[in-house]
C-alpha positions as a Python dict, from the first residue, in 0.01 Angstrom:
ca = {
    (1, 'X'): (0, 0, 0),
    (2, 'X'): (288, 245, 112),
    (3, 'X'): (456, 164, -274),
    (4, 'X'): (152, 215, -470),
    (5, 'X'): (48, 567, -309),
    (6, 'X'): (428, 710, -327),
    (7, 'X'): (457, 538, -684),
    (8, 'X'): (104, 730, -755),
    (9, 'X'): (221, 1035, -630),
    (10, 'X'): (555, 1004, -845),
    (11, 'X'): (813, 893, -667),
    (12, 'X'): (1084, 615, -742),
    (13, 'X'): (964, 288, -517),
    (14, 'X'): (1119, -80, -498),
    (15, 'X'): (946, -309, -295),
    (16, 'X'): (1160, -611, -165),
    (17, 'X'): (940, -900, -77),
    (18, 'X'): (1118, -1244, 4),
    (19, 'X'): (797, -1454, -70),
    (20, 'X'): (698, -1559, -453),
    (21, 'X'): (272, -1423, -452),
    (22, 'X'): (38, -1489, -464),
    (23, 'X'): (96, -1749, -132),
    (24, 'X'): (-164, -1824, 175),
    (25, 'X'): (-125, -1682, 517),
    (26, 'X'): (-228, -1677, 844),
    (27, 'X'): (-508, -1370, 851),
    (28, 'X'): (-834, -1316, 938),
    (29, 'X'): (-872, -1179, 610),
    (30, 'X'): (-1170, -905, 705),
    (31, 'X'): (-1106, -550, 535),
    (32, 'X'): (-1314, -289, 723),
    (33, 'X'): (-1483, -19, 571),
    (34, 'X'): (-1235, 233, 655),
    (35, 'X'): (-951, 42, 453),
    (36, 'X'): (-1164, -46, 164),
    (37, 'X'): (-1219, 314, 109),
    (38, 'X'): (-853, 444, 129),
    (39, 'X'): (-790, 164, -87),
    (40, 'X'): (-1061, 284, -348),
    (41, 'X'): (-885, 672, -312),
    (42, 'X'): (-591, 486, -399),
    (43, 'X'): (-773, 365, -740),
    (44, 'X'): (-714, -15, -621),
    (45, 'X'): (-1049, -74, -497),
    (46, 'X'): (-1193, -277, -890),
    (47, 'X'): (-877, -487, -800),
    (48, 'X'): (-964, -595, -411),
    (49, 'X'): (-1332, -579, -451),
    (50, 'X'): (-1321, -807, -784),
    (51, 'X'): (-1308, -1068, -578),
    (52, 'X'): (-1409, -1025, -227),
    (53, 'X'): (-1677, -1190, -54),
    (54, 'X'): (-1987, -1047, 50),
    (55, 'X'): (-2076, -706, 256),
    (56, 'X'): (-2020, -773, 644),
    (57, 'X'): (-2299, -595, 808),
    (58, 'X'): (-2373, -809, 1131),
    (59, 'X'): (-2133, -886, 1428),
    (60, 'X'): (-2165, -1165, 1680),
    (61, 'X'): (-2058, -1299, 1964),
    (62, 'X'): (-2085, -1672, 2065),
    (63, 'X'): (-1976, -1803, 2392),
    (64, 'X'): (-2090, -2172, 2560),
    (65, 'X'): (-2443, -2213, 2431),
    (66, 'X'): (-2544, -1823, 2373),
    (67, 'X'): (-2557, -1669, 2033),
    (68, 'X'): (-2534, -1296, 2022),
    (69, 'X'): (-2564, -1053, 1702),
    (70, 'X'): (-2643, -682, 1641),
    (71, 'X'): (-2592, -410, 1368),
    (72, 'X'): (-2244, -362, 1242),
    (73, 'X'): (-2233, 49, 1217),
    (74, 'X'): (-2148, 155, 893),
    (75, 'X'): (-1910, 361, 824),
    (76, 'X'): (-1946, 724, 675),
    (77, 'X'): (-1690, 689, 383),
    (78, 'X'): (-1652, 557, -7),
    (79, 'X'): (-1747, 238, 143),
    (80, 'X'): (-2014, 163, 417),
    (81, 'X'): (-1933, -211, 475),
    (82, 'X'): (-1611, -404, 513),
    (83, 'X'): (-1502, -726, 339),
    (84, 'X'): (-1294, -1037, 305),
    (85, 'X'): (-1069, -1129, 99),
    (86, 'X'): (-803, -1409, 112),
    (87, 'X'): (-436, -1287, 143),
    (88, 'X'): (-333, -1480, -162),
    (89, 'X'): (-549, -1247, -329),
    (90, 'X'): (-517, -931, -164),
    (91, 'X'): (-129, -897, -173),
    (92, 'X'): (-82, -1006, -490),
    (93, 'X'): (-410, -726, -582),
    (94, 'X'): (-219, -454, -456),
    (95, 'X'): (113, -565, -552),
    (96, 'X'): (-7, -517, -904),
    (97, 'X'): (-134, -219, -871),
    (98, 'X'): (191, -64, -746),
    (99, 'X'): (392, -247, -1001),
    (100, 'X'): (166, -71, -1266),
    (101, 'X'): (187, 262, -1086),
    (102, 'X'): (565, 202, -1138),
    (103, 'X'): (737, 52, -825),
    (104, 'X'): (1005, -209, -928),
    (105, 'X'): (948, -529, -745),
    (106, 'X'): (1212, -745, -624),
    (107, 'X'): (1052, -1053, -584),
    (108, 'X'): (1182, -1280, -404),
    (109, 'X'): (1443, -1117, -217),
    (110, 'X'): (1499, -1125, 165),
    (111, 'X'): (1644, -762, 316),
    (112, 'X'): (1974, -870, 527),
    (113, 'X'): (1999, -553, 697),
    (114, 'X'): (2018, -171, 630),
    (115, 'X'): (2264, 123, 706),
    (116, 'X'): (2337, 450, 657),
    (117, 'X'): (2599, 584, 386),
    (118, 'X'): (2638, 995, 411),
    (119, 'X'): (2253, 1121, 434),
    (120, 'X'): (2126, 822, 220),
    (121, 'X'): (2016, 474, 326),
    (122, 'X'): (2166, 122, 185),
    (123, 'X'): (1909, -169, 250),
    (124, 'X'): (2125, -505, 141),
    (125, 'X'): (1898, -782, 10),
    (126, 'X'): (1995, -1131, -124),
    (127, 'X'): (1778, -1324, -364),
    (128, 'X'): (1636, -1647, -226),
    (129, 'X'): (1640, -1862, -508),
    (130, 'X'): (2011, -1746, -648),
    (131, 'X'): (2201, -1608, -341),
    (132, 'X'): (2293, -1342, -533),
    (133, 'X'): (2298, -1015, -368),
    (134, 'X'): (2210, -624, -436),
    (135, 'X'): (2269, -296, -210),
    (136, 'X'): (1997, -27, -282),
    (137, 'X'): (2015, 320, -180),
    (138, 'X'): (1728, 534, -75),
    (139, 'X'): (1615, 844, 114),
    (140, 'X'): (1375, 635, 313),
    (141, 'X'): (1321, 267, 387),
    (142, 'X'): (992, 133, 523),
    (143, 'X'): (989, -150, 735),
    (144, 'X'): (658, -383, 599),
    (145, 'X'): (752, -718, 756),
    (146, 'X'): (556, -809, 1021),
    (147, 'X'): (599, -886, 1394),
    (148, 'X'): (672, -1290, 1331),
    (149, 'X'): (953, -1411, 1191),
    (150, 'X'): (1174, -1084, 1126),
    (151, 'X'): (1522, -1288, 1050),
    (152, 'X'): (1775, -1045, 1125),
    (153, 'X'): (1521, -765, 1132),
    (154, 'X'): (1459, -733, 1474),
    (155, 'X'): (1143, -566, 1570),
    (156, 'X'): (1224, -334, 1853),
    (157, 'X'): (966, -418, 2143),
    (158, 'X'): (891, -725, 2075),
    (159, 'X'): (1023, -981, 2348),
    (160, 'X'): (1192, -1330, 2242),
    (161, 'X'): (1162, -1626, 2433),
    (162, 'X'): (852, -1818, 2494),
    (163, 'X'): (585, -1777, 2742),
    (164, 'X'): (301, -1910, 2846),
    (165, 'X'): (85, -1628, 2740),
    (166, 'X'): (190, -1656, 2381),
    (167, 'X'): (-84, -1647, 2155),
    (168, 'X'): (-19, -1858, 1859),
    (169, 'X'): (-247, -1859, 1540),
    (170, 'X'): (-439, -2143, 1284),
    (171, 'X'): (-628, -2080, 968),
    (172, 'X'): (-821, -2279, 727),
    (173, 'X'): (-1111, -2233, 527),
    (174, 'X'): (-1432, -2395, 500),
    (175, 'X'): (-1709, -2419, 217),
    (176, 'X'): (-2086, -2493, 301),
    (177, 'X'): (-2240, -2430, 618),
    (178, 'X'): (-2516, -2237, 786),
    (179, 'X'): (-2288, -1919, 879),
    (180, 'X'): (-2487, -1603, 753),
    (181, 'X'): (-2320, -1431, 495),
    (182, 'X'): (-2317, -1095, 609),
    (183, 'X'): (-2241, -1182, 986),
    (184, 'X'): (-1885, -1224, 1135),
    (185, 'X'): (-1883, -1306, 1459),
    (186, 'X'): (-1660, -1317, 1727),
    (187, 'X'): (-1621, -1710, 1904),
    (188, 'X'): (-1519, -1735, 2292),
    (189, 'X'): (-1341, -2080, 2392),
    (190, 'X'): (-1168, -2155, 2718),
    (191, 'X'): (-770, -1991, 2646),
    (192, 'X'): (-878, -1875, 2285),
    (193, 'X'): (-1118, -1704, 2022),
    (194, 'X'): (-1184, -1748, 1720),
    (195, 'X'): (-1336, -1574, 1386),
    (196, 'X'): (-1555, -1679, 1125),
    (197, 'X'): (-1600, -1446, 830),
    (198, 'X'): (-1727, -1528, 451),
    (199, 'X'): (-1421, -1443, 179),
    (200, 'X'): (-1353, -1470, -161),
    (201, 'X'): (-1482, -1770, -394),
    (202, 'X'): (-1775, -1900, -166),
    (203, 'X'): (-1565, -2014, 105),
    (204, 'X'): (-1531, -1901, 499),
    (205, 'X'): (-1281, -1818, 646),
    (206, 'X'): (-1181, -1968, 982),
    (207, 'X'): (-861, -1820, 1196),
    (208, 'X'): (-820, -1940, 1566),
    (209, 'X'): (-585, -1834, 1833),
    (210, 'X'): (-505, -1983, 2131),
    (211, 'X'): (-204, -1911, 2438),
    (212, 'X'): (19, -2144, 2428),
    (213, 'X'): (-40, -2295, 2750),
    (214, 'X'): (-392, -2373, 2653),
    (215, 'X'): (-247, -2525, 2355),
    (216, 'X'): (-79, -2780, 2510),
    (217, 'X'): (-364, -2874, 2735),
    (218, 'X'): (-575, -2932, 2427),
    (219, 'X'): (-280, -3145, 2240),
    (220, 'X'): (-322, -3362, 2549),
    (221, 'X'): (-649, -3426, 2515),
    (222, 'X'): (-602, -3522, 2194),
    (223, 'X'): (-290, -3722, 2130),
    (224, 'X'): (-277, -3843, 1733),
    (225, 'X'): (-400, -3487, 1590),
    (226, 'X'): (-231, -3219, 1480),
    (227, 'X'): (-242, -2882, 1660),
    (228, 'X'): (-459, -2712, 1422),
    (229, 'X'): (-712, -2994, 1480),
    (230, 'X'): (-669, -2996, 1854),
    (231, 'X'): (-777, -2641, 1873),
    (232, 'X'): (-1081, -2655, 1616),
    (233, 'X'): (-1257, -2999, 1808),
    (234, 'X'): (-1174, -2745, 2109),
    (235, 'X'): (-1403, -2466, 1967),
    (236, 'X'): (-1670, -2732, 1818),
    (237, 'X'): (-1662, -2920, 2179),
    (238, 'X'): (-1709, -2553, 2380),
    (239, 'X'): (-1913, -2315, 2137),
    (240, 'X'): (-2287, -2390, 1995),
    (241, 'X'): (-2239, -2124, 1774),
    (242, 'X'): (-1967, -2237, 1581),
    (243, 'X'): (-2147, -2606, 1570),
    (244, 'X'): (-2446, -2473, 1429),
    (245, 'X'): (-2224, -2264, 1186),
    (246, 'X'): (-2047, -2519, 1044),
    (247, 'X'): (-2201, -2872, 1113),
    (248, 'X'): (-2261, -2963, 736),
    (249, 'X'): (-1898, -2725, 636),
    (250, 'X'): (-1664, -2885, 458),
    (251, 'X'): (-1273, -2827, 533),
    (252, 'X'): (-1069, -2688, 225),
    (253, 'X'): (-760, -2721, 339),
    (254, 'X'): (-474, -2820, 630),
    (255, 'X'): (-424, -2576, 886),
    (256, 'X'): (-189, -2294, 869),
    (257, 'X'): (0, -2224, 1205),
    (258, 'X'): (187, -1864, 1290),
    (259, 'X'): (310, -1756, 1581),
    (260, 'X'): (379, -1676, 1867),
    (261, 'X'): (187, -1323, 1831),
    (262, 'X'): (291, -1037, 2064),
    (263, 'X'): (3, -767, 2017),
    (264, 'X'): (84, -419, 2164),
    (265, 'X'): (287, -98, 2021),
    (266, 'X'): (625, -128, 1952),
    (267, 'X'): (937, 58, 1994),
    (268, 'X'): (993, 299, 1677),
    (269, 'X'): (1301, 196, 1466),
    (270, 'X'): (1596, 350, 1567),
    (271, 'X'): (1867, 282, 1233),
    (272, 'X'): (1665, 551, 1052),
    (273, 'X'): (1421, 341, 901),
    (274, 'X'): (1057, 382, 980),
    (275, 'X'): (735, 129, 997),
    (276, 'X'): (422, 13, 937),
    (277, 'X'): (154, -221, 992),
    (278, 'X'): (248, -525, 1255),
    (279, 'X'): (597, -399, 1250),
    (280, 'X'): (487, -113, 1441),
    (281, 'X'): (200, -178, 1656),
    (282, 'X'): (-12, -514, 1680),
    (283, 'X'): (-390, -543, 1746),
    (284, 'X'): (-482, -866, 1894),
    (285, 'X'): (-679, -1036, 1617),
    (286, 'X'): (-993, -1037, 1869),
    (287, 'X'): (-1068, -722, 1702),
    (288, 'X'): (-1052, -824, 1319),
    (289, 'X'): (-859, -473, 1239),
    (290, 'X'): (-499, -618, 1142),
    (291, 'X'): (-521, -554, 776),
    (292, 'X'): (-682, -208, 829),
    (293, 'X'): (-415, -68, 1073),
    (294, 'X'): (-176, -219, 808),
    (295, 'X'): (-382, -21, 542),
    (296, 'X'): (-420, 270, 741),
    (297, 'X'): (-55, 316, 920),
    (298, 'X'): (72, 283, 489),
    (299, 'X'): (-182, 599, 412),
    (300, 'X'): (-62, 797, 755),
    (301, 'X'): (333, 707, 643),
    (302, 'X'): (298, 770, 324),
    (303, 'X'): (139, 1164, 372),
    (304, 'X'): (386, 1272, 572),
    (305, 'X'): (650, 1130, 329),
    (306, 'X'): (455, 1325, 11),
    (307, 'X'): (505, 1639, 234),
    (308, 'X'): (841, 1616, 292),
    (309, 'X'): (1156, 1660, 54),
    (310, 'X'): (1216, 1345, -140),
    (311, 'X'): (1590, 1442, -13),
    (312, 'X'): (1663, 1394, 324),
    (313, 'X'): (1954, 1392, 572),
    (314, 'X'): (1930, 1175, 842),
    (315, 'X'): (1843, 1490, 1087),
    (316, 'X'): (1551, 1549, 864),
    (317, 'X'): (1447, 1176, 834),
    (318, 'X'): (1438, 1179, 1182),
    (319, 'X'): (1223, 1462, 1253),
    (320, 'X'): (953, 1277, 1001),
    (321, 'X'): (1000, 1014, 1195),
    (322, 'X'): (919, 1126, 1538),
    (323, 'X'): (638, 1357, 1394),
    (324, 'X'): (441, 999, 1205),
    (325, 'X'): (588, 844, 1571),
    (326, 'X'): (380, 1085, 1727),
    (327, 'X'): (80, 1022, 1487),
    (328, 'X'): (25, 662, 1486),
    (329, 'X'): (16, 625, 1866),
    (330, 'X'): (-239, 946, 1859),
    (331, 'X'): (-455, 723, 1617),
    (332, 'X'): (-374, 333, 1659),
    (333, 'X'): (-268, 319, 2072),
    (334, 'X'): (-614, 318, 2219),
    (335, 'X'): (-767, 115, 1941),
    (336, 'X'): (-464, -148, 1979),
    (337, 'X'): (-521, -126, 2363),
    (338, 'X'): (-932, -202, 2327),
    (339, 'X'): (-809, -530, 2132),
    (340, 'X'): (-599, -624, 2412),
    (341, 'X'): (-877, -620, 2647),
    (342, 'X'): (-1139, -782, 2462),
    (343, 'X'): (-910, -1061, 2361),
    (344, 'X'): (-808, -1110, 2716),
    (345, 'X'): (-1191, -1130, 2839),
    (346, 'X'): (-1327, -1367, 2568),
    (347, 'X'): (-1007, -1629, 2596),
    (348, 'X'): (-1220, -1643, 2978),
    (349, 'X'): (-1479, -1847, 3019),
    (350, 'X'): (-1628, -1708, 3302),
    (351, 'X'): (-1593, -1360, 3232),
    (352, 'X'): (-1696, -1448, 2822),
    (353, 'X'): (-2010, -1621, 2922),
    (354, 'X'): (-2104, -1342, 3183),
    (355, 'X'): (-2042, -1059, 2867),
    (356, 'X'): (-2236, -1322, 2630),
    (357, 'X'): (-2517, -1277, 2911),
    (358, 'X'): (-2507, -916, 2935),
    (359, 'X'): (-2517, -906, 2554),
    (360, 'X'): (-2803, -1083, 2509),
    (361, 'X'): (-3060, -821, 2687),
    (362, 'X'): (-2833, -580, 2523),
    (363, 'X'): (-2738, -616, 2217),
    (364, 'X'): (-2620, -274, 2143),
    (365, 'X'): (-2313, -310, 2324),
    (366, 'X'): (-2183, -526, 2086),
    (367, 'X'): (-2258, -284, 1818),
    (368, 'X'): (-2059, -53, 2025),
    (369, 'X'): (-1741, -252, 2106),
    (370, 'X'): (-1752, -297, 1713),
    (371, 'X'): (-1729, 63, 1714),
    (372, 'X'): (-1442, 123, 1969),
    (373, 'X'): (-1219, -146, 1774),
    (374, 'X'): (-1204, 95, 1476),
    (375, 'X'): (-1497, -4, 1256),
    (376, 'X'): (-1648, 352, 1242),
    (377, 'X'): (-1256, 509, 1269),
    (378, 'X'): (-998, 637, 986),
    (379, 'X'): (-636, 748, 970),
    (380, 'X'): (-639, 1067, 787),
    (381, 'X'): (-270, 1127, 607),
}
């Protein structure tokens, strides 16, 4: 996203990704409204939407045996609805589009590590399928890699080392079932959650996460299966909701596994680079907003880059970076904060089933923690 608005805008882009697209991933896949629509300003949206599933107007909220849903509020932009759309579509969509907006792709090539030469930055990349290796120099480098597996990338803030509060992560998808199509709701299972939401080419997609010490309980339980199975009898054994959802579903594929996930902010860059999506703050994937603060921390970046001189020293690159520093926590710390706390009460089951209760003679409230995770919200550049 941060390639095809700066090549839009006219300025010289490469994009260095180290996987071959279009390839599957670990996602919830659900694009809010918000995203959609600062994908559609950037003229992408014929490309994303081509192919997306169905308008997502309903939220709910299943716990034990009770089945919650209200309104999902629309939101006051190009688009009123969000959608899904399966990663292997949606990066290679917007890859595209950049390409044909003029960034040069280096595809697939794996960034080794990045320095500073005078007032300009080198970023050192090797090819994965050749070894051979390049040294690029740029006024600016964006970090766009994620919070898992960073290589020799660190992400500042993030801590190492396992724990028992480690969430890790499974996706699949499904085809058939009883799942509405324009609800996504939100599934509450003793040390997990999980999301159901319909994507691209009929199918629904299912993404689970669960901490790690739950994990192993569950493995336990079931020695002979795998852990992506573990987790999903897990859900089917604890939530009506999902039973009823799926019961005559049929599974599309093996599990994906990712992990472990370390939601929260995290510490800018400090080698004069600067960040975006999970590589700078994480939402816990309670919330569905992970692509949107990806799409929306790209459209923040990338204004306060077209307002600057394309020529920077490293005082100046650092003054843009403390001033979109600045921004992102102003728009993206609460939001990332909410996610934190209603991932921590629905992995619960005492405190899930008592909001599940609540919900159910008010139904509004889940209409407005929809609302507080971002759904109504936009990052202005």
């Amino acid at each position: 996203m941060c390639a095809l608005l700066l090549a839009r805008a006219g300025w010289s882009v490469a994009v260095i990704e180290k996987a071959s697209f279009p390839r599957r991933k670990v996602c919830g896949e659900f694009i809010s409204a918000s995203a959609l629509s600062l994908i559609a300003q950037a003229r992408a949206a014929d490309a994303v939407l081509a192919r997306a599933g169905p308008e997502i107007r309903e939220v709910g909220f299943y716990a034990g045996n009770r089945i919650v849903t209200a309104p999902l509020p629309a939101y006051a932009g190009v688009m009123q609805y969000g959608r899904a759309l399966g990663r292997e579509h949606l990066d290679a969509a917007l890859l595209d589009e950049a390409t044909r907006a003029g960034a040069a792709v280096w595809q697939p090539w794996a960034v080794e590590s990045t320095g500073c030469d005078g007032d300009m930055l080198v970023c050192r990349a090797r090819n994965a399928d050749t070894g051979e290796r390049v040294e690029l120099n740029a006024a600016f480098v964006i970090r766009a890699h994620g919070s898992v597996d960073t290589g020799r990338l660190r992400v500042p803030g993030v801590i190492t080392g396992k724990r028992a509060s480690d969430l890790l992560a499974f996706k699949t998808h499904f085809t058939g079932g009883a799942l509405p199509p324009a609800q996504m709701p939100l599934l509450a299972f003793p040390g997990g959650y999980s999301g159901f939401v319909h994507t691209d080419g009929g199918r629904v997609s299912v993404s689970c996460c669960i901490r790690r010490d739950a994990l192993a309980a569950v493995r336990r339980a079931a020695p002979g299966t795998s852990a992506g199975e573990a987790v999903w009898n897990r859900v089917l054994e604890t939530c009506r909701g999902a039973r009823e959802a799926l019961r005559s579903a049929v599974q599309e594929e093996a599990w994906l596994a990712a992990g472990p996930l370390r939601p929260g902010m995290r510490a800018a860059p400090s080698d004069g680079t600067l960040a975006v999506g999970n590589a700078m703050g994480e939402a816990e994937p309670s919330v569905a907003e992970g692509i949107t603060i990806g799409i929306q921390s790209a459209s923040l970046l990338s204004g306060h880059l077209l307002r600057a001189n394309r020529s920077q020293t490293a005082a100046g690159r650092a003054a843009i970076a403390c001033d979109y520093d600045a921004a992102y926590r102003r728009h993206f710390s609460q939001r990332i904060r909410w996610s934190r706390v209603v991932g921590r009460l629905t992995m619960n089951a005492h405190a899930a089933g008592v909001a599940a209760a609540v919900m159910t003679h008010v139904p509004r409230l889940l209409t407005l923690g929809a609302a507080w995770s971002g759904k109504k919200g936009v990052a202005a550049a």
